[in-house]
C-alpha positions as CSV (number, residue, x, y, z in Angstrom):
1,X,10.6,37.3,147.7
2,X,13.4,35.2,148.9
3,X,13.1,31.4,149.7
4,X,13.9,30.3,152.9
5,X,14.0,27.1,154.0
6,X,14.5,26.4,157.8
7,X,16.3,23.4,159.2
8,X,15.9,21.9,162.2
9,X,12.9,20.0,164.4
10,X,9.8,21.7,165.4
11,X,10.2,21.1,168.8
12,X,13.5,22.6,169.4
13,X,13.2,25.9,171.7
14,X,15.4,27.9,169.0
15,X,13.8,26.3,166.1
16,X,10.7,27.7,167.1
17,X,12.3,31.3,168.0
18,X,12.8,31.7,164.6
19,X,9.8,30.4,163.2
20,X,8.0,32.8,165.5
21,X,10.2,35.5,163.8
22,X,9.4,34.6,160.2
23,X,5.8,34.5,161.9
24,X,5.7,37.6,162.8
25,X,7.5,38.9,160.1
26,X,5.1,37.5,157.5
27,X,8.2,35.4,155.9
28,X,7.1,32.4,154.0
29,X,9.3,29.2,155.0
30,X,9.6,25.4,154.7
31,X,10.6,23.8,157.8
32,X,13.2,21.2,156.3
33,X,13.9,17.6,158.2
34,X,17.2,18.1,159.6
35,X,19.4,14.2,160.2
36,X,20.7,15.3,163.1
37,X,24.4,14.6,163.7
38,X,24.8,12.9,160.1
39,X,27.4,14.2,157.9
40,X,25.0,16.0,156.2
41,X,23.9,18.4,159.5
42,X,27.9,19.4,159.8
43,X,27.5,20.8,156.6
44,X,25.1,22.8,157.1
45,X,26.0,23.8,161.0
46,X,30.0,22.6,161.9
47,X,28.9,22.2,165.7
48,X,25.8,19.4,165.4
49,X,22.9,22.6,166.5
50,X,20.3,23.9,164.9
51,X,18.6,26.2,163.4
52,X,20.3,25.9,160.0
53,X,18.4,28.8,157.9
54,X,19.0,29.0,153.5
55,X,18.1,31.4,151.5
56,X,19.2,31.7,147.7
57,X,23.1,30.6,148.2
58,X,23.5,32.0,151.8
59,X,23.4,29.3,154.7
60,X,23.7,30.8,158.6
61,X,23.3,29.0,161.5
62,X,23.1,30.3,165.2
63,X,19.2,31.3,166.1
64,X,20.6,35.2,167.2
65,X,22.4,35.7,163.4
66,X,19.3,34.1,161.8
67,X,16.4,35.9,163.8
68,X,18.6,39.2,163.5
69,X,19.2,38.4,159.7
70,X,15.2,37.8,159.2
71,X,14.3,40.7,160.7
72,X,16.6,43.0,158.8
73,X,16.4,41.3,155.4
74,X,12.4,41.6,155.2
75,X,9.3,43.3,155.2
76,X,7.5,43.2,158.0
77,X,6.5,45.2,161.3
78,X,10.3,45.4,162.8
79,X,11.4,43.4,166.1
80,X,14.3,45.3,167.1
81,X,14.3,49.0,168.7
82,X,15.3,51.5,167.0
83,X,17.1,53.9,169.8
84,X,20.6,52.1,171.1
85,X,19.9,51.7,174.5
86,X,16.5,49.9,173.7
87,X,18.4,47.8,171.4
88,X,20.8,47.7,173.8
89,X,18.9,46.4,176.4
90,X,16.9,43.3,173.3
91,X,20.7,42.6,173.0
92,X,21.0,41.9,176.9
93,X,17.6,39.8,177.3
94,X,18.4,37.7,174.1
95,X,22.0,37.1,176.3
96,X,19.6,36.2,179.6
97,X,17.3,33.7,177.6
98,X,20.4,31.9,175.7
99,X,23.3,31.9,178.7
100,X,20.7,31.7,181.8
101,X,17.4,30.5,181.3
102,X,17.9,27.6,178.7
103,X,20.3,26.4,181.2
104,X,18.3,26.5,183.9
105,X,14.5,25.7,182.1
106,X,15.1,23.9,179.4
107,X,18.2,22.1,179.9
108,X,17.7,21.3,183.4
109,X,14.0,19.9,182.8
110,X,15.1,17.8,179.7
111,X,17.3,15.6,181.9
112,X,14.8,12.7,182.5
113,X,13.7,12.6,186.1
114,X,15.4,15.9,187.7
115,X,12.9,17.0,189.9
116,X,15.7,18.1,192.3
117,X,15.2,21.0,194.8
118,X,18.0,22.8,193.5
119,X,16.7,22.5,190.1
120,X,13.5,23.8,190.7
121,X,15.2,26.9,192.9
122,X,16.9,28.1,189.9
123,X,13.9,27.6,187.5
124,X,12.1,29.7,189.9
125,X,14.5,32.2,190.8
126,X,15.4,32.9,186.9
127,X,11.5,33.6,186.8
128,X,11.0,35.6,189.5
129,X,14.0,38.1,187.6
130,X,11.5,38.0,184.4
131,X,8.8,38.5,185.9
132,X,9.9,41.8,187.9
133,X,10.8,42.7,184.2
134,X,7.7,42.3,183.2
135,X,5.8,44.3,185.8
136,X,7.4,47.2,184.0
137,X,6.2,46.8,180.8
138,X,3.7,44.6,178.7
139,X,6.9,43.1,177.1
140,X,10.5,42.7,178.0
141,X,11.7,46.2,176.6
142,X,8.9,48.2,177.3
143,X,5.3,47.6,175.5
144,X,6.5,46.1,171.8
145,X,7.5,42.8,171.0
146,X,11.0,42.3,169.8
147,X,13.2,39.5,169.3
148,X,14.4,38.8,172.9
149,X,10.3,38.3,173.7
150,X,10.3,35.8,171.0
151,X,13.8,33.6,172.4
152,X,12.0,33.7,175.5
153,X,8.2,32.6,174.8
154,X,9.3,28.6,173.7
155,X,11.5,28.6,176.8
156,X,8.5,29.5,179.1
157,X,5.9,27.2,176.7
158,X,8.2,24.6,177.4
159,X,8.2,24.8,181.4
160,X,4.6,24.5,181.0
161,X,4.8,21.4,178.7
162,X,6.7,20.0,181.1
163,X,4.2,20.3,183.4
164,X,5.8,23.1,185.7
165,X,3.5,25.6,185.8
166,X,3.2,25.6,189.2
167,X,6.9,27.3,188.9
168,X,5.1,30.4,187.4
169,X,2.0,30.5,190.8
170,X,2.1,34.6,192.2
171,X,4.3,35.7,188.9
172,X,1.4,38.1,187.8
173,X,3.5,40.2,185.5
174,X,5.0,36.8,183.8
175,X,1.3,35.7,183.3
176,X,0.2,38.7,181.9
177,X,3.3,38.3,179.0
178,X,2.2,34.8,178.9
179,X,-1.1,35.9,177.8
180,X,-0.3,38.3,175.2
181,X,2.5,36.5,173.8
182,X,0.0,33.0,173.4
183,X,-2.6,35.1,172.2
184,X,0.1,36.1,169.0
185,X,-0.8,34.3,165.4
186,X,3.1,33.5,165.7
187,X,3.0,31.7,168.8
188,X,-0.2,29.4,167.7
189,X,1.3,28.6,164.7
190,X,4.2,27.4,165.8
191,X,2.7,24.9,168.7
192,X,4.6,21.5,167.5
């Protein structure tokens, strides 16, 4: 069994997409204190982010590479489709989560006092797009759990932390994920 050792703060969105992937993968890992923007975190990532993930002599950073690395590299139930359009389609919802939704959940929420109209439009309107998703199937390609489900759940965990849920009122098949996805070992374990 490889060592991994994850770096990076458990309350980071992307930190804790790949912690739910070692979770779910059954991978053993030390989360590792991370001194952000020191000299020490541009060795380990050249552009100040994190996840930084080691294992053995191999250092990647970049949460899609690492979660796509861990779930190729190890035993485990597998969190990617097999059949190309299915994977296609993982490949297109991780996109959604990392160029949309952190923008417009996480990014916009994080600036201290924004409770601006237009802010909460776009929170609502990205949700409204997951959520007719979701009326389709129990996750976001069809009924198994893969890796865009897993970039997405800390984005939504932290709306609610935030203390937005009313953003998600009448999104039935966004509560329904919700549900399955909190009721996960991976998702409880990885609560900061």
């Amino acid at each position: 069994m490889k060592h991994v050792e994850l770096y990076g703060f458990a309350g980071s969105t992307y930190v804790r997409t790949v912690r739910m992937v070692c979770e779910e993968k059954g991978v053993a890992y030390q989360l590792e204190p991370l001194a952000f923007r020191q000299s020490s975190h541009g060795e380990l990532h050249p552009f100040l982010r994190m996840p930084v993930l080691r294992t053995g002599d191999a250092v990647l950073y970049e949460s899609v590479a690492i979660a796509i690395f861990v779930d190729e590299s190890f035993e485990g139930p597998r969190l990617s489709p097999t059949e190309p359009l299915d994977r296609a389609r993982m490949h297109q919802w991780i996109s959604v989560c990392n160029d949309y939704l952190y923008r417009d959940l996480v990014q916009a929420l994080l600036k201290s006092g924004d409770r601006s109209d237009e802010v909460m439009t776009a929170a609502r309107r990205d949700l409204e797009i997951v959520d007719r998703q979701l009326r389709a199937g129990s996750f976001l390609v069809g009924d198994e759990i893969y890796l865009c489900d897993l970039f997405l759940a800390p984005m939504i965990a932290f709306v609610e932390e935030k203390g937005r849920a009313s953003l998600f009122h009448g999104l039935e098949g966004l509560a329904a994920w919700r549900s399955r996805l909190e009721s996960r070992a991976s998702f409880s374990a990885t609560r900061s």
